[in-house]
C-alpha positions in Angstrom: 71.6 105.1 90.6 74.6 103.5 89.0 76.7 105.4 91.2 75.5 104.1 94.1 75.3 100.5 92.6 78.8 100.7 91.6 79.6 102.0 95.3 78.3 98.8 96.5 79.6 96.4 94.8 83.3 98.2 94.6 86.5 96.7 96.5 89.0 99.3 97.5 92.5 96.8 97.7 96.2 97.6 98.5 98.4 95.6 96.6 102.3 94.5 97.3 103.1 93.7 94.0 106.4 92.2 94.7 109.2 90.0 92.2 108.8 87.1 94.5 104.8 87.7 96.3 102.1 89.7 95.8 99.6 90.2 99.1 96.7 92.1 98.3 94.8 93.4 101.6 91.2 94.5 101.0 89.7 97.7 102.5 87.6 96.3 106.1 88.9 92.3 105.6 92.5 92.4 105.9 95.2 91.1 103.8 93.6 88.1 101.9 95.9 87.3 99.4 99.3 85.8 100.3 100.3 84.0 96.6 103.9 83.7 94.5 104.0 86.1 91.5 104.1 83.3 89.4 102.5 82.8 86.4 102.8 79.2 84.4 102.2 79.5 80.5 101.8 76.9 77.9 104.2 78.4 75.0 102.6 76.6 72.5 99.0 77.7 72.6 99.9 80.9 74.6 97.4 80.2 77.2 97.9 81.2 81.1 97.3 77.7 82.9 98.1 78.5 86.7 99.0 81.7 88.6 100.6 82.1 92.2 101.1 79.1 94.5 99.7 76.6 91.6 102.3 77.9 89.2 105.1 77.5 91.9 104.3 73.8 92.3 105.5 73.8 89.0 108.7 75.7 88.9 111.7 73.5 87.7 109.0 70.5 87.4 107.2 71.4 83.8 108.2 70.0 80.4 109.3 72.0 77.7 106.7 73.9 76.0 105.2 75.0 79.8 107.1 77.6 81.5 106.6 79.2 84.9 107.5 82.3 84.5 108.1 85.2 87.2 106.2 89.0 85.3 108.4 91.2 87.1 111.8 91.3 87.7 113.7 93.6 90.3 110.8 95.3 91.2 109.6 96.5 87.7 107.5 94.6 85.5 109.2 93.2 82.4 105.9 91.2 81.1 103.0 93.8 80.8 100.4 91.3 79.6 101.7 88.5 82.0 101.2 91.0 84.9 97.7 92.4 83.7 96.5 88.8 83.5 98.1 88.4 86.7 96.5 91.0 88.8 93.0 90.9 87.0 93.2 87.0 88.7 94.3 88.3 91.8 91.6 91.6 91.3 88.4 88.6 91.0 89.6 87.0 94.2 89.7 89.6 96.1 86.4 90.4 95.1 85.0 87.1 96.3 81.9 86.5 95.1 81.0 90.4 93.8 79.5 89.8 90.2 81.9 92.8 89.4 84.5 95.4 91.0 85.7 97.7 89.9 88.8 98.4 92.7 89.9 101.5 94.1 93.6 100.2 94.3 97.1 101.6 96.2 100.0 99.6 94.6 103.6 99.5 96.5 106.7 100.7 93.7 110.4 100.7 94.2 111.7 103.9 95.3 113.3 106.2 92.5 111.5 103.9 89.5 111.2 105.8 86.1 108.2 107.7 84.7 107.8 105.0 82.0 107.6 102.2 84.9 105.3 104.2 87.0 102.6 104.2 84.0 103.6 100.7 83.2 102.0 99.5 86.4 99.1 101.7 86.0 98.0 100.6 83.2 98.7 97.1 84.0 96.3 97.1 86.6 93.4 99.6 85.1 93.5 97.4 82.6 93.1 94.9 85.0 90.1 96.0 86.1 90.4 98.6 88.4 88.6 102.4 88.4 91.4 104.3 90.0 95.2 103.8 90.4 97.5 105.1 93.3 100.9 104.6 93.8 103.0 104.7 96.6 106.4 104.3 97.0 107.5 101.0 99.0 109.7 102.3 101.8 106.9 105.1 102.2 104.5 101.9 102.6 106.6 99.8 104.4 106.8 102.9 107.3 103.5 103.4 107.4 102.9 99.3 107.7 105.6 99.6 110.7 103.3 102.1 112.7 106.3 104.9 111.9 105.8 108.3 112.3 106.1 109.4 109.0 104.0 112.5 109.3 105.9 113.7 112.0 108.8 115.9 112.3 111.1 113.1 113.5 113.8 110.9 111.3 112.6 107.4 110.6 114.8 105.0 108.7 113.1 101.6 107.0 115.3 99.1 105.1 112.6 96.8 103.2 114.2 93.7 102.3 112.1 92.3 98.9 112.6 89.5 96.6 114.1 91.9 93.7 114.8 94.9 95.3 116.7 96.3 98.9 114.7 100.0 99.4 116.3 102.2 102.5 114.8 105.1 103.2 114.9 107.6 105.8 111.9 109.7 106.0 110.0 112.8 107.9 107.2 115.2 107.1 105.7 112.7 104.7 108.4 112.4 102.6 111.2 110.8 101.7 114.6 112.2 103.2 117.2 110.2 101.3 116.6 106.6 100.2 118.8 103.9 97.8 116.8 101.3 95.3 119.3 98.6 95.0 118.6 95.2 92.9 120.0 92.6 95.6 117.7 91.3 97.4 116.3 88.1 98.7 116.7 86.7 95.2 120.2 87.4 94.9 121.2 85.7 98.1 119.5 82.7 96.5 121.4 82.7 93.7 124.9 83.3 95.5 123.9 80.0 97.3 123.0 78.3 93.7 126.6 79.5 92.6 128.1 78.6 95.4 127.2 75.2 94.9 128.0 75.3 91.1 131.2 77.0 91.3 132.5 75.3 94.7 130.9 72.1 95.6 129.8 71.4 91.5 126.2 70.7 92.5 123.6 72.2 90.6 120.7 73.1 92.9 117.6 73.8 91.8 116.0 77.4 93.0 113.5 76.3 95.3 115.6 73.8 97.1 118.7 77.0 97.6 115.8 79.2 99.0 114.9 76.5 101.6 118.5 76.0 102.5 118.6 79.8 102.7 116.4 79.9 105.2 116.7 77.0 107.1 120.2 77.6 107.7 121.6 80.9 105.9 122.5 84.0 108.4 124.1 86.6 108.5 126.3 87.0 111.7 127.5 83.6 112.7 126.3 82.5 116.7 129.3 80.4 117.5 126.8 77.3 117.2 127.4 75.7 113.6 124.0 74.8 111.8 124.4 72.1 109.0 121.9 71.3 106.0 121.7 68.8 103.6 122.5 69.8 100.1 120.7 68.0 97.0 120.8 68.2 93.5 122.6 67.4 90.6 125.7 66.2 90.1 127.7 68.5 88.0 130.8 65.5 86.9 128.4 62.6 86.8 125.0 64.2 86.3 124.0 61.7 89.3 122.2 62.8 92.3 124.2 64.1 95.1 123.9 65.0 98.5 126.3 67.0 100.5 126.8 68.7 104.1 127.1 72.0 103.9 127.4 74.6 107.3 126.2 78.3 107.9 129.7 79.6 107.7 129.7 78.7 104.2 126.3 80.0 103.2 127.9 83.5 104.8 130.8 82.9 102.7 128.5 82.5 99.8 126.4 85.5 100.4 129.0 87.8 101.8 129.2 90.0 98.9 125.5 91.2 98.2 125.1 91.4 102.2 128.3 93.9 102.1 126.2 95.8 99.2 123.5 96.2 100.8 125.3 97.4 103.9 127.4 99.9 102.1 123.9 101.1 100.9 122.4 101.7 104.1 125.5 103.4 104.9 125.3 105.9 102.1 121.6 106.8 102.7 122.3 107.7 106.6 126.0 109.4 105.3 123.3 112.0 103.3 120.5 112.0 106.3 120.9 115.4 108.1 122.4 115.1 111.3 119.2 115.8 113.7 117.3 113.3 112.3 120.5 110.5 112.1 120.2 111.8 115.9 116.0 110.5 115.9 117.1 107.3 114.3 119.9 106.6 116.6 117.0 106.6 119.4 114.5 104.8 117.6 116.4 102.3 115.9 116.7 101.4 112.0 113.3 99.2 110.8 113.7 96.0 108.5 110.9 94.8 106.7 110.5 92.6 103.8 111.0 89.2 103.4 114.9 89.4 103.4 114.7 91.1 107.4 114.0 86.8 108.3 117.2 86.3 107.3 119.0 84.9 110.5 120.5 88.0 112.7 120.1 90.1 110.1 119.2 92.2 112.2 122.9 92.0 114.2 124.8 92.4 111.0 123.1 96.1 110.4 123.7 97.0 114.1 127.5 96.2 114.0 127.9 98.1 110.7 125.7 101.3 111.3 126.2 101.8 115.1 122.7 102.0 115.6 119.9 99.6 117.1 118.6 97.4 114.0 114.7 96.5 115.0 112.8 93.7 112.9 109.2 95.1 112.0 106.2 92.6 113.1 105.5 90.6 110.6 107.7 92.0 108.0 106.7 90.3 104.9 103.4 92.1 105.1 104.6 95.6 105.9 104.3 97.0 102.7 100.6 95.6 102.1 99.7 96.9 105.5 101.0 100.3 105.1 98.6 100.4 101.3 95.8 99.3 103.5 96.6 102.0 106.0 96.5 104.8 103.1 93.5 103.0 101.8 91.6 103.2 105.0 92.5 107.3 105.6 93.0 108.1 102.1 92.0 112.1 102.5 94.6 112.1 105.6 98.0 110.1 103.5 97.6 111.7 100.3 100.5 113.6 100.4 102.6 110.5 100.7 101.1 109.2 97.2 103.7 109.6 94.0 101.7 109.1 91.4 97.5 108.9 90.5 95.7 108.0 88.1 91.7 108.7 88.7 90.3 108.4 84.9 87.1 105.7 85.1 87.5 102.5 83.6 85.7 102.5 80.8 82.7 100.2 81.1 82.5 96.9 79.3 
C-alpha cells in the first residue's frame, strides 16, 4: 500500500546543476525551474536566507556578514552542505504542492569528473531528498537535448558552453568517442572583461554589470559594424564613479585568450575522433549548446577554426535539462548512456 502511495505522490526530475543555473525539468510538466545557483548566507548565525534569483539580487549589494555565495565551482561542487540545502529547495518546488517526494532524479556532470565528485553529488542530492540518483554525463545530455543521434552508428560532435565548464564531445553508439572538460567557460569570459577593465581602462566593474556588457555587446568574430556599450563602475585612481565607451573590438581583445583555449580544445577532441565519423560530423555540422553558444557569432569563430559547419542548438541554455528529461521519460531505452547510479531508498524520516 505504501508502494503505491509513494508512487503517487513521487516526482521523477532532471536536473542541470550548473556553476552559474540550475533548471530542473519535471517528468510530464516540462522544465519548471530556471533559477541562479546562488545561495545568500548570513555568516553570523549560519542561516541560508535566499537561494537562486533572490540571492542574485543580492550579489555585490549585501553588507558584510551576508554573503552570496555560488556552491559549485567549475562544474564540481566545492560546498556540500550549501548544495544539499540548495537542491532540497529546488527538490520542494518542483514538487509543488506534494505533501512529500521523494524524486527519481537524472543529474547532468562534467565529462571526465572524479570518482570522489561523482559520489559527492549523489549524496548531495539523496540527502536532499531524493529515492534514487542517476548521473549522466553533460555532453551525453546536452546530445540527447539537441535531438542527436546518439544511439546510432554515426559521429555526433556537441560543444556545451556552461558557466564553469567548456565540455566537447564527439559521440556514437551511446557513448562517448573522445571529449575535453575544460574550466573556461562563460565565467571566464566574464572575468577577462572585469580584468580588462582593471588592468587597461582602471575601472573596477562589478560581476553582474561585465556579464551584461558581455552580452550586450561581447562577440566573437567581429561584423565590420562597431557596437559600443557604456562601461560603469568604480574608479580605480579616484575611487569615484566612472563611465567609459568601450567597443566590441575590445571586448574580443579581452577575451581572445580563453576563446583561443577553447578552440584549441575542440581541435584536439576532433584531431583523436576516427576519421569516418570526423567524415559524419563534417555533414552534420558541430552542435553548441550551453549558455556560452549566445555569445555573438560564436558560432562563426568555430566554423573558421574547425573547417566544419558550427550549428547553434534551439534553445541552448536548456539542452542539458532537456536531454535529463529525455532519459527520464525512456529510462529502460537510455540506460546505457548513464555513468553512474545510485538506487538505495532514502531512508524514511
Amino acid at each position: 500500500m505504501f508502494s503505491s502511495i509513494r508512487r503517487f505522490v513521487t516526482t521523477d526530475i532532471g536536473i542541470d546543476l550548473g556553476t552559474a543555473t540550475t533548471l530542473v525539468y519535471v517528468r510530464g510538466r516540462g522544465i519548471v525551474i530556471n533559477e541562479p545557483s546562488i545561495v545568500a548566507i548570513n555568516k553570523r548565525t549560519g542561516r541560508i536566507l535566499a537561494i537562486g534569483r533572490e540571492a542574485q539580487k543580492m550579489v555585490g549589494r549585501t553588507p558584510a556578514h551576508i554573503v552570496a555565495t555560488k556552491p559549485l565551482i567549475q562544474g564540481v561542487i566545492s560546498d556540500f552542505e550549501i548544495t544539499e540545502q540548495m537542491l532540497h529547495y529546488f527538490f520542494q518546488m518542483a514538487g509543488g504542492k506534494k505533501f512529500f517526494s521523494f524524486p527519481r532524479v537524472v543529474i547532468g556532470i562534467p565529462a571526465g569528473v572524479t570518482e570522489v565528485e561523482k559520489r559527492a553529488v549523489e549524496d548531495a542530492a539523496r540527502n536532499a531528498g531524493a529515492r534514487e540518483v542517476y548521473l549522466i554525463e553533460e555532453p551525453m545530455a546536452a546530445a540527447i537535448g539537441a535531438r542527436l543521434p546518439v544511439q546510432e552508428a554515426t559521429g555526433s560532435m556537441i560543444i556545451d558552453i556552461g558557466g564553469g565548464t567548456t565540455e566537447v564531445a564527439v559521440i556514437s553508439l551511446g557513448g562517448i568517442v573522445a571529449a575535453r572538460s575544460l574550466k573556461i567557460a562563460g565565467d571566464r569570459l566574464t572575468e577577462d572583461i572585469q580584468h580588462f577593465a582593471q588592468e587597461e581602462l582602471k575601472i573596477l566593474l562589478g560581476e553582474r554589470t561585465a556579464e551584461g556588457i558581455k552580452m550586450s555587446a561581447g562577440s566573437a568574430v567581429g561584423n565590420g559594424k562597431p557596437v559600443e556599450v557604456a562601461m560603469r563602475g568604480r574608479d580605480l585612481v579616484t575611487g569615484l564613479p566612472k563611465e567609459i565607451m568601450v567597443n566590441d573590438t575590445q571586448l574580443r581583445k579581452a577575451m581572445a585568450r580563453s576563446l583561443a583555449t577553447i578552440m584549441q580544445t575542440t581541435r584536439d577532441v576532433i584531431e583523436e575522433t576516427p576519421p569516418e565519423l570526423v567524415s559524419d560530423i563534417m555533414t552534420q555540422g558541430i552542435i553548441l549548446a550551453g549558455g556560452g553558444g549566445l555569445l555573438k557569432s560564436i558560432d562563426k569563430l568555430i566554423t573558421r577554426e574547425t573547417m566544419m559547419p558550427a550549428i547553434i542548438a534551439d534553445d541552448p541554455i536548456t539542452a542539458v535539462v532537456r536531454g535529463c528529461g529525455t532519459v527520464l521519460e525512456h529510462l529502460d531505452e537510455l540506460k546505457e548512456v548513464l555513468v553512474s547510479a545510485d538506487t538505495a531508498p532514502i531512508a524514511l524520516r
